[in-house]
C-alpha positions in Angstrom: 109.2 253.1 189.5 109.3 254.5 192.7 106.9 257.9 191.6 104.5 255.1 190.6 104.6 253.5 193.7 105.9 255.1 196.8 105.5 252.6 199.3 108.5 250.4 197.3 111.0 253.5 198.3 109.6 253.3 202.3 110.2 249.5 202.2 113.2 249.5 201.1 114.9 252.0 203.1 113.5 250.4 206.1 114.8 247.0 204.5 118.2 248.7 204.4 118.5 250.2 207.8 116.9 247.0 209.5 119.7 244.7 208.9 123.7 245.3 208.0 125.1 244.7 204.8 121.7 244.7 203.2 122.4 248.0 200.7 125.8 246.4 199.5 124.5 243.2 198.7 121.5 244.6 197.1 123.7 246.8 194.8 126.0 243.4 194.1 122.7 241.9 192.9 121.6 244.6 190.9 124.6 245.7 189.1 123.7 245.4 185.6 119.9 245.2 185.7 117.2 247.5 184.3 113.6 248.0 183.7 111.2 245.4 184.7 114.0 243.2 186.1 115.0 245.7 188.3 111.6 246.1 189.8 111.3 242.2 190.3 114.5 242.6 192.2 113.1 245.1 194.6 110.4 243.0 195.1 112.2 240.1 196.0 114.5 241.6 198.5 111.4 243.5 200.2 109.6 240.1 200.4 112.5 237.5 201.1 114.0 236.8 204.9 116.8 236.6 205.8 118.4 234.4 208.7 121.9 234.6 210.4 123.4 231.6 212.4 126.0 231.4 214.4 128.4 228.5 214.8 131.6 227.4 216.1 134.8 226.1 213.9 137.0 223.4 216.3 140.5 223.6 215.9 142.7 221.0 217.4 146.5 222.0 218.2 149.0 218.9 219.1 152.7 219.4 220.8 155.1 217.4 221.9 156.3 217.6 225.6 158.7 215.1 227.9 157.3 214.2 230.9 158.5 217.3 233.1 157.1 220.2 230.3 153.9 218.0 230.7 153.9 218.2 234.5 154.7 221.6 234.4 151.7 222.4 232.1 149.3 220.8 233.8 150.0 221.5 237.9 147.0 221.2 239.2 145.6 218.3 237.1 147.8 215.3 238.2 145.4 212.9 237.3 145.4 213.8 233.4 149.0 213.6 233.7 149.5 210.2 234.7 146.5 209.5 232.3 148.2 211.3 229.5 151.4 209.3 230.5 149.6 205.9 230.8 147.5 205.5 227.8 148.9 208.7 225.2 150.7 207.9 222.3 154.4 208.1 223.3 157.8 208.9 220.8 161.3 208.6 221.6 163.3 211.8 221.0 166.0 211.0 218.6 168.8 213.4 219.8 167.7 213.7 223.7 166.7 210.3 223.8 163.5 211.5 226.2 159.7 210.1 226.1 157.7 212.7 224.2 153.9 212.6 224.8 151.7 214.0 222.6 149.7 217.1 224.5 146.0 218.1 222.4 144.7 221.3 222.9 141.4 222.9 221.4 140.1 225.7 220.7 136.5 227.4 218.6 136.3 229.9 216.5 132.9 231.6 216.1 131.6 232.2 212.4 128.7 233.7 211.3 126.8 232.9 207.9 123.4 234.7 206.4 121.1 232.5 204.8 118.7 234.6 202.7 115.2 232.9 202.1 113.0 233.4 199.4 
């Protein structure tokens, strides 16, 4: 295939070293496949595109802290302590018998997923 047409080993290789991951995924899609449907596979990865997003997974994370952990953890924000304190859903602790608040924290995660075109 490729001493008939010469350009389809240039393309490729250039395919290959342009973007990561490329060769292993190519050889996970043509395990198995001979002859002409081999060559229509080398076509279509030379002529399809491939796009890569990037996008952030929110986790939320939820403890429990009495009134003085809470002031402790948040120092220099007094105001979304009394806020917290005010409006927050609120627990009594059944062997210290103290007011438990419920404290929310989030963070992101950053995940990336390739999308190939055809």
């Amino acid at each position: 295939m490729f001493g008939k047409d010469p350009s389809l080993r240039q393309e490729l290789k250039e395919k290959f070293n342009a973007a990561d991951g490329s060769r292993s995924a190519f050889m996970l899609r043509a395990r198995g496949v001979v002859g002409d449907e081999f060559k229509a596979l080398v076509r279509t990865v030379l002529t399809e595109t491939t796009t890569q997003t990037n996008t952030l997974k929110r986790k939320e994370h939820t403890e429990y802290l009495d009134e003085v952990d809470l002031k402790k953890r948040l120092v220099d924000k007094p105001d979304q302590v009394q806020r917290i304190i005010d409006k927050g859903p609120e627990f009594e602790h059944p062997e210290t018998g103290a007011l438990m608040y419920t404290f929310r924290t989030f963070t992101q995660e950053h995940t990336h997923c390739y999308v190939a075109m055809y």
